[in-house]
C-alpha positions as CSV (number, residue, x, y, z in Angstrom):
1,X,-16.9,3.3,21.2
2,X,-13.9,1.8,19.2
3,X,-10.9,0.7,21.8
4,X,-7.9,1.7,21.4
5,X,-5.6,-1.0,19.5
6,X,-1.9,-0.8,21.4
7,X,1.6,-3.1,20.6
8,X,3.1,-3.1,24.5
9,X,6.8,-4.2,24.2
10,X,6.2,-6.1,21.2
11,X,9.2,-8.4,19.8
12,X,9.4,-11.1,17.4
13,X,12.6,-12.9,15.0
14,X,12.8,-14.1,11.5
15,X,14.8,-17.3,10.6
16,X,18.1,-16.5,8.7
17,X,20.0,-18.5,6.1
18,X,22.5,-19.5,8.3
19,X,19.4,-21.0,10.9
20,X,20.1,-18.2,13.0
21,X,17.3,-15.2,13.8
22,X,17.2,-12.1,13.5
23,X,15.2,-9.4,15.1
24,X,12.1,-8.5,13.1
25,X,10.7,-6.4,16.0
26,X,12.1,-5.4,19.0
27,X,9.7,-4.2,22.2
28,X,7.8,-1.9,20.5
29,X,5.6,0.3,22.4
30,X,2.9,2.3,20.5
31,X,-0.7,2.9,20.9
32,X,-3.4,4.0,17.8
33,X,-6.4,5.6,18.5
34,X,-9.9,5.9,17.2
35,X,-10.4,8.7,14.6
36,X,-6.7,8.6,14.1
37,X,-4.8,8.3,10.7
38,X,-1.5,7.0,11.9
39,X,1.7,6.4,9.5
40,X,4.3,3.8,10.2
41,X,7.5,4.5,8.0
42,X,11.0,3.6,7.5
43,X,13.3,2.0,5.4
44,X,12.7,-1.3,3.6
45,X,13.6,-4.3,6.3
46,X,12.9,-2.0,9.0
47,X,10.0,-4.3,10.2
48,X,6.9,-1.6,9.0
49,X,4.9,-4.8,7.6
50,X,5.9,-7.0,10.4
51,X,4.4,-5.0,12.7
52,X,1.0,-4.2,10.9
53,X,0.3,-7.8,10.7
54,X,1.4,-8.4,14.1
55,X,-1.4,-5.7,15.2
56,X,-3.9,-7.8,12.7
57,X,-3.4,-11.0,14.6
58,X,-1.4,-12.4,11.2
59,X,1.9,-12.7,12.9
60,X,2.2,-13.6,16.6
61,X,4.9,-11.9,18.5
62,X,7.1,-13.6,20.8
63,X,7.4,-11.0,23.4
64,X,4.8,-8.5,24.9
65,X,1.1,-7.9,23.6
66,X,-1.6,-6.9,20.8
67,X,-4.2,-5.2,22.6
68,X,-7.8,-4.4,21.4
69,X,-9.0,-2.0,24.8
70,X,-8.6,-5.2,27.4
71,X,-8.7,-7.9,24.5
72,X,-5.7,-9.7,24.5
73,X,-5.3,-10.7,20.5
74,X,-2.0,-12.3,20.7
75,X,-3.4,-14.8,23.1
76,X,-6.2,-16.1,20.9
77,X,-5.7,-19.4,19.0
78,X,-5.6,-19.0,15.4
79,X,-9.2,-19.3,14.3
80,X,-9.7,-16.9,16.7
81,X,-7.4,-14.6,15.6
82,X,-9.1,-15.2,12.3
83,X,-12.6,-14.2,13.3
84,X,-10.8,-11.3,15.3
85,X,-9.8,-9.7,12.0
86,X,-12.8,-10.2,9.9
87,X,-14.9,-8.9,12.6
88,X,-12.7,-5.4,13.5
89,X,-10.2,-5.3,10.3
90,X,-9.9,-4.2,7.0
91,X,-6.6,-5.1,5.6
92,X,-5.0,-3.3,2.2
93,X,-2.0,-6.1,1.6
94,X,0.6,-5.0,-0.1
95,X,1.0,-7.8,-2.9
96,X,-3.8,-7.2,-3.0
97,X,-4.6,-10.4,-2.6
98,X,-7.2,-10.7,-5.2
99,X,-8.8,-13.5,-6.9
100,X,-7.6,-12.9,-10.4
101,X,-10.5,-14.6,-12.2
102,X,-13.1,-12.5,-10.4
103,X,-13.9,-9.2,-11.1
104,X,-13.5,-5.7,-9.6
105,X,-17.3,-6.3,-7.6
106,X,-16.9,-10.0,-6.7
107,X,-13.5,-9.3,-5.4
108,X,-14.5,-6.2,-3.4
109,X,-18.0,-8.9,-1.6
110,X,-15.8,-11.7,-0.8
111,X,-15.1,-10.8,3.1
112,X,-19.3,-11.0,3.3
113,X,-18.8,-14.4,1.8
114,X,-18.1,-15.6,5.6
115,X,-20.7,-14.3,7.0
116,X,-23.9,-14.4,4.2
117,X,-25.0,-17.2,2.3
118,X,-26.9,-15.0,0.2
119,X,-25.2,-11.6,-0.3
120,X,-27.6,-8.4,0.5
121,X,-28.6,-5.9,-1.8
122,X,-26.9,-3.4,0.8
123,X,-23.7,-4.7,0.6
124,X,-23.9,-5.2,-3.0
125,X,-24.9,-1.5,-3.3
126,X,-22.0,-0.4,-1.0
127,X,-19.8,-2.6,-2.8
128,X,-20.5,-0.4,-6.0
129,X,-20.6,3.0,-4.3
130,X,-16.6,2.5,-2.8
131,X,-15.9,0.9,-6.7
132,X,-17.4,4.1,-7.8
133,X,-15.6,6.4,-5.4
134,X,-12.7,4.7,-6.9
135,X,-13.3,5.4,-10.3
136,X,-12.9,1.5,-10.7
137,X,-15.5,-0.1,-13.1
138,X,-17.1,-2.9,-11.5
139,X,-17.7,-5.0,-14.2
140,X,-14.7,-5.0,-16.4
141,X,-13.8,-8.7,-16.3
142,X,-11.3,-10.6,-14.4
143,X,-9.4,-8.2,-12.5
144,X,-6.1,-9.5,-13.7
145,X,-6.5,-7.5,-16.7
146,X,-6.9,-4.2,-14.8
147,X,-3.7,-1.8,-13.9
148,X,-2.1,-2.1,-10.9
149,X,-3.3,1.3,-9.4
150,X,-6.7,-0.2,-10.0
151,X,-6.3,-3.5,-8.6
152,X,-4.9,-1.6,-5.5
153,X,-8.5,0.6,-5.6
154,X,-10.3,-2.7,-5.2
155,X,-8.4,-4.0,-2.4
156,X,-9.4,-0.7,-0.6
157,X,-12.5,-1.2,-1.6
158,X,-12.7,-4.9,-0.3
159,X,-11.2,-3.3,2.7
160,X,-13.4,-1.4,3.8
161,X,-16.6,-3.3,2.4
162,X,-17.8,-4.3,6.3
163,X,-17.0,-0.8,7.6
164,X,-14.5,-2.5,9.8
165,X,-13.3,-0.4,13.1
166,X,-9.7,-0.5,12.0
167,X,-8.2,-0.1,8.7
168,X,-4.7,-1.6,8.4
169,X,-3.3,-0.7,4.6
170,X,0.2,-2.0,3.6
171,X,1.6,0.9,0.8
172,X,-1.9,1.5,-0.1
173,X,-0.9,4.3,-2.8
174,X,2.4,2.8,-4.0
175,X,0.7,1.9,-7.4
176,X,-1.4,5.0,-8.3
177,X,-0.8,8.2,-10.1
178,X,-0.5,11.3,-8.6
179,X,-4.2,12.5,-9.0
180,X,-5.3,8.6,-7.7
181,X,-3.2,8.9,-4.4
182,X,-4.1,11.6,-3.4
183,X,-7.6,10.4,-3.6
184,X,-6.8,7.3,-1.6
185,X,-5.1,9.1,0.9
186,X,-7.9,11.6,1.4
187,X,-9.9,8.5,1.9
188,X,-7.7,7.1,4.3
189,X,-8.2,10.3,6.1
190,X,-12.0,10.7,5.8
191,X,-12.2,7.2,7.3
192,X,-10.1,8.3,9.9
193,X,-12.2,11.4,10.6
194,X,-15.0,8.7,10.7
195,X,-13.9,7.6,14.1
196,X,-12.3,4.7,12.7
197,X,-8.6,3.5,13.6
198,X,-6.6,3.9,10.8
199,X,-2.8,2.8,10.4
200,X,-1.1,3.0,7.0
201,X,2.6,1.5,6.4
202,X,4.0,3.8,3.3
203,X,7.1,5.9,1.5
204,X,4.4,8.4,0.5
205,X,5.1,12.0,2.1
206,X,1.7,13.3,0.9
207,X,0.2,10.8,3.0
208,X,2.0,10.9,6.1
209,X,1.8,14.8,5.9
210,X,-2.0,14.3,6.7
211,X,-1.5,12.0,9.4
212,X,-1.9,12.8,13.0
213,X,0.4,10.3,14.3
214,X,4.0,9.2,12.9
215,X,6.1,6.1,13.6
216,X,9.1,5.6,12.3
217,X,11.0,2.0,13.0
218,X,14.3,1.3,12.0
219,X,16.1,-1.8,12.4
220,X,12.8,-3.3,14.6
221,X,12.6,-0.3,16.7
222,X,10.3,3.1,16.7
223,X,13.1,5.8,16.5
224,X,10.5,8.5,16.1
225,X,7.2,8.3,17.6
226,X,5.4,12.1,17.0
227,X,2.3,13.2,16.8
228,X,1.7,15.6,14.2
229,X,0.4,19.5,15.0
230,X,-2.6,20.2,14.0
């Protein structure tokens, strides 16, 4: 069974230009369950990325806790953290993250790069089938030289390569048409319906209308925490 992933009273600051800081998060409280899409929205600034890579183990908060069921993930040294999140996450950045010079399938294998010195035909094969789902061709040259709404397909794809428990995606349909969001956010859902843990910082309204659980932060702080009726 996948734990329950919870931020209890999480706080952290950001440097300003005057060497002062500034509240990024302050004491959040919120807990994200297993076969779960959740939806964390807000303005811009209102701390929505900070605290998706706070619950990846990227950024550690200097107040209260990450918690995987009774793991601790704030309190792991940084190669720790590391394996943490290749082991249990999936993570759609919002800038993608990919390797330019590779292509759409090399991009989408590189988290088994870790973990196999000789990449299985499995993975290889599931590696095409989520490019395929996609309606991204795998072997179209450097991935540079494909569209932004495609380059954010393969980032989903590399995403969810390992079948990770928990799916953290960063705007994961700002780039895409219509017709291509909706079919990442049914995704988002499916995996969800899966029994995977999935939490999805966005602006899109089609996507957090299929959501079961809605935060919304403003100015470091969940001002609406609801969970949708089903």
């Amino acid at each position: 069974m996948i734990p329950t992933l919870e931020a209890v009273a999480v706080g952290t600051t950001f440097a300003d230009a005057g060497g002062g800081r500034i509240a990024a998060l302050a004491s959040i409280d919120a807990r994200f369950l297993p076969g779960q899409l959740s939806v964390i929205v807000g303005p811009s600034g209102s701390g929505k990325s900070t605290l998706l890579h706070a619950l990846a183990g990227i950024v550690v908060p200097e107040e209260g806790r990450i918690l995987f069921g009774s793991e601790n993930v704030s309190a792991l040294n940084e190669s720790q953290r590391d394996a943490w999140r290749l082991t249990h996450c999936g993570m759609v950045f919002q800038d993608f993250r990919l390797i330019d010079e590779l292509d759409a399938l090399a991009n989408t294998l590189l988290p088994a790069q870790f973990t196999h010195l000789r990449m299985p035909a499995a993975l290889r094969q599931r590696a095409q089938s989520l490019l395929d789902e996609f309606a991204v061709p795998a072997r179209s040259g450097p991935v540079a030289r494909l569209s932004r709404g495609e380059q954010q397909r393969v980032a989903l794809a590399r995403a969810l390569l390992l079948d990770p428990p928990v799916l953290l995606a960063d705007e994961a349909t700002a780039s895409l048409d219509a017709d291509n969001g909706q079919r990442i956010a049914n995704a988002l859902l499916a995996v969800a319906r899966a029994g995977k843990t999935v939490i999805a910082v966005t602006h899109d309204e089609k996507l957090s209308s299929l959501a079961d659980q809605v935060l919304m932060l403003k100015a470091g702080r969940v001002v609406v925490s609801e969970k949708v009726p089903s």
